[in-house]
N, C-alpha and C positions, 0 to 999 in steps of 0.2 A: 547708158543708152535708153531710148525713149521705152517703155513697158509695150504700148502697140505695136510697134515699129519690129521689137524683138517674138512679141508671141505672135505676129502674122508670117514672119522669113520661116521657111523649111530650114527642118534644122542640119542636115546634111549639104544644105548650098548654101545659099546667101547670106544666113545666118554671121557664118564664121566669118567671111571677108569681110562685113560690115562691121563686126565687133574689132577685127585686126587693125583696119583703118582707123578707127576713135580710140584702138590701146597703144598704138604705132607715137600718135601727139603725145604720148606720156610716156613711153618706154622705147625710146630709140636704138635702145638693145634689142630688140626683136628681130628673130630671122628665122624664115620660114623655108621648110626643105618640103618639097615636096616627090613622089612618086608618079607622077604624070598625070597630077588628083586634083589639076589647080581648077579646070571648069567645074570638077563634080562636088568638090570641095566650095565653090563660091571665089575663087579664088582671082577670079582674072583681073578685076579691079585694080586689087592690091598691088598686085606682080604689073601693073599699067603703071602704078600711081609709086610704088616704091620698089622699084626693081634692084635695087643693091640690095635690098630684104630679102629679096626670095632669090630661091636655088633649085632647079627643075630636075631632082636627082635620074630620071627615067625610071624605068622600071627594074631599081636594083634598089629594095629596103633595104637589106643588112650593108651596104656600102653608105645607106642616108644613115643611118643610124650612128654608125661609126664616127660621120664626117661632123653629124651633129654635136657627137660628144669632145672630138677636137675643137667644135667653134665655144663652145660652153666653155672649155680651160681657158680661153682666149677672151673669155667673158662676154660672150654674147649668151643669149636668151632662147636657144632652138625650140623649135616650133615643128616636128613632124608628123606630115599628112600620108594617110595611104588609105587602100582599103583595108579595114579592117583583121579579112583574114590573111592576108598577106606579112602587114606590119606584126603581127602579136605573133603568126606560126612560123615563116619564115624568116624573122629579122629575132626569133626568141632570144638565141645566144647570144647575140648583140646586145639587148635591150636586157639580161640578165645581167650581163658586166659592165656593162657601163652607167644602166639606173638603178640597178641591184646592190650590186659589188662595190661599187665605185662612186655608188649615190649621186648621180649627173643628174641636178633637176632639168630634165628635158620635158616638152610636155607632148605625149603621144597621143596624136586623135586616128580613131580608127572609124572611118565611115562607111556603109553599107554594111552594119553588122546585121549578124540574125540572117533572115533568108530574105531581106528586103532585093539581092541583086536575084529574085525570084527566076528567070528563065536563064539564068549563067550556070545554075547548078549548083551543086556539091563543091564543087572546086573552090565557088567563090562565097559559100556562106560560113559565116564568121558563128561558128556556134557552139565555140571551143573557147575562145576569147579571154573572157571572166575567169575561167577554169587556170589558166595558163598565168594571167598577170596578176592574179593573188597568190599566185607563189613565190614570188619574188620578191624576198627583203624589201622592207622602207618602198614600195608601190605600191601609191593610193590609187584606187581604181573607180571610177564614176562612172554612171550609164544614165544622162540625163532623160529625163522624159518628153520635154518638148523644146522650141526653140529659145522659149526665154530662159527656161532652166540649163541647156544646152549654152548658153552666153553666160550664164553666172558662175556657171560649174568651169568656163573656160577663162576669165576673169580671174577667177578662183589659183587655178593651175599655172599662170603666167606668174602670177603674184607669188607664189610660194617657193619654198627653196627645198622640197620634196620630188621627184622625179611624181607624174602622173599620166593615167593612160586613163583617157575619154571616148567613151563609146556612144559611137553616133549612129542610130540606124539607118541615116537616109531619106533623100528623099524630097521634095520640093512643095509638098501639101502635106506637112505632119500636123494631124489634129491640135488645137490648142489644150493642155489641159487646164494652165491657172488663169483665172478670168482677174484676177488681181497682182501685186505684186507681193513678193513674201523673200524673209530672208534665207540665203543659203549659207551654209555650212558644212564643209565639209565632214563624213562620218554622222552625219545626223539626220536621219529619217524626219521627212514632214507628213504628220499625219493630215490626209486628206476626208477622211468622213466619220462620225464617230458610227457603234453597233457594238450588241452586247453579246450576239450569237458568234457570229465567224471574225476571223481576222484576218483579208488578203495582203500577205508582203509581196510587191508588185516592185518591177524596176524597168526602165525602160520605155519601151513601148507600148507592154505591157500594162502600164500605167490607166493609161486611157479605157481601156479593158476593163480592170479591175472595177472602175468608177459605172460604167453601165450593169456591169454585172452585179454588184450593190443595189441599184437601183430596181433592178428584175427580181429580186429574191428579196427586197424588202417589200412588194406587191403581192409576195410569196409567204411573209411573217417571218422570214430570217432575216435581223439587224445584222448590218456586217460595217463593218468598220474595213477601211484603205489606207494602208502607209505607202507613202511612197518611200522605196529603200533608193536612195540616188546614188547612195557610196555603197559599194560592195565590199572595199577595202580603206580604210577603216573599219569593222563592222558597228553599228549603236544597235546592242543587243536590249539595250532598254526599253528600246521601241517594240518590242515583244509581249505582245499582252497574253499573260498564262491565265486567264480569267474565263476562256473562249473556250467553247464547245470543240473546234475545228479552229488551226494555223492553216491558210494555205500559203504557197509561194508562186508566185505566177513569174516568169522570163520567158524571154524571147532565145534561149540558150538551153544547151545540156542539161538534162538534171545533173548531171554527173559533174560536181566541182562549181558550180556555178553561185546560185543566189540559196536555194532550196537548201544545199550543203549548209552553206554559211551558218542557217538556222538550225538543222538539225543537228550542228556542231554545239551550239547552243544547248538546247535543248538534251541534247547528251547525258550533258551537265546535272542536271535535274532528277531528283529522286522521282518527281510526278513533274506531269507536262502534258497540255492537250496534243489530241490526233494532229499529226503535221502530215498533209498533204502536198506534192510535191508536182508541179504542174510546168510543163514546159517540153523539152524535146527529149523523147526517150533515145536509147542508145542505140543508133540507128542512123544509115544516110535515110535523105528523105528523097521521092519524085520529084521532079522537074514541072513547076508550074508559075502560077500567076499565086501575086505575094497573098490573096485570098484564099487562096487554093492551098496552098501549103500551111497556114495558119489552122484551115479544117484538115487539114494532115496530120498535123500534130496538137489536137485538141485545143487548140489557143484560140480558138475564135469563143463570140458571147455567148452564143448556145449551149457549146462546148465546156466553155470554162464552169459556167451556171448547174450543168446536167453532173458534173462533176463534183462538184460541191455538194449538193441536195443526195445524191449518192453514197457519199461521204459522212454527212453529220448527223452526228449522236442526239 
């Protein structure tokens, strides 16, 4: 797909039905279940344009999930859409036996994660997610950062014979973060800035974040260097620079099980290891607001992140 074309679509809409319609010419296996996510999803095109592909399960995940892993024995290619916190907390025991247990490469996108469905509440933020589908035998787990990466990371997961859960945070104006085109891999962090001081591991949304935050505290004489972590699960703990004054982890998720774990699982490891700072949503439901609002909620915004940091380092 064209590189403009892909890092202009939001990555929660248009995005995906545009990449399903140009993977559809190549992979006539393809079938897509959905939860009643086809507009939120990008999806209506598709389900216009190849409707023996798509299947509009309603709002019953753990029945998509099931139905997908009987089309998968039958050899098709399932494709399940939901939100976010629906498909990974409600559809878990499903999605443990059948891409866990049973290894179904199905590929799970979960959309509206994080607190992006901001005035829906607690009910509908996905902030559990990561926490949940890295427990699960043989599930690779992605949280791409923007639309182009959100397309390669799904490219990626169609093509492979691993079950995969992709996490999308939403949305129909998600900032660009690569102004070029660069390879994906899955389990393989791209580092995006070099610094000799700090080191933010960022995923997600988060991502975009991280890169201005750098920017502020290099104006400040702290070099910080930005990986982007896109796979949670695989982890590339090589991407861990122990050279740094200060590790941060910045998500759009839980501290608790999420990206931050992943590292300090790492880091365990280690006789010596710098300060790991842990940055994200403490343990707690959060207020009801506007997705700005709940980002200064839970320290994630740039002020936030920065004032953090600079607090932090040795």
């Amino acid at each position: 797909m064209n590189f403009k074309l892909m890092s202009m679509a939001g990555q929660g809409g248009s995005v995906f039905g545009i990449s399903l319609i140009e993977l559809i010419n190549h992979r006539n296996d393809l079938i897509v279940l959905s939860s009643d996510m086809s507009t939120p999803a990008g999806l209506d095109k598709f389900k216009a344009a190849y409707p023996d592909h798509f299947m509009n399960m309603g709002i019953a995940e753990q029945n998509m999930i099931g139905t997908a892993a009987g089309l998968a024995e039958e050899g098709y290619k399932p494709i399940c859409v939901a939100q976010a916190c629906f498909i990974t907390m409600r559809s878990f025991e499903q999605v443990r036996q059948y891409c866990g247990y049973m290894q179904i490469p199905m590929v799970i996108i979960g959309i509206g994660s994080g607190v992006s469905l901001q005035y829906m509440g607690n009910t509908h933020y996905a902030v559990e997610d990561l926490a949940l589908m890295r427990t699960i035998p043989g599930m690779e787990v992605i949280a791409p950062c923007d639309s182009y990466e959100a397309v390669l990371a799904f490219e990626y997961a169609v093509n492979t014979n691993h079950p995969v859960y992709i996490r999308l945070f939403g949305g129909t104006a998600i900032p660009a973060v690569f102004n070029e085109e660069k390879e994906f891999k899955c389990g393989k962090a791209i580092k995006m800035r070099e610094g000799k001081d700090v080191q933010i591991i960022a995923t997600g949304s988060m991502v975009g974040n991280a890169l201005k935050v750098a920017e502020d505290l290099e104006a400040e004489g702290i070099k910080t260097s930005v990986t982007d972590m896109h796979t949670i699960k695989p982890f590339d703990s090589e991407t861990i620079e122990m050279d740094k004054k200060l590790i941060v982890t910045l998500e759009e998720h839980n501290i608790i099980g999420g990206l931050g774990d992943a590292v300090a699982a790492f880091l365990s490891q280690k006789s010596t290891h710098p300060k790991l700072l842990k940055l994200g949503i403490t343990d707690r439901f959060l207020p009801v607001g506007s997705y700005k609002y709940l980002l200064q909620q839970c320290g994630l915004d740039v002020e936030s992140i920065k004032k953090s940091i600079i607090d932090n380092i040795e």
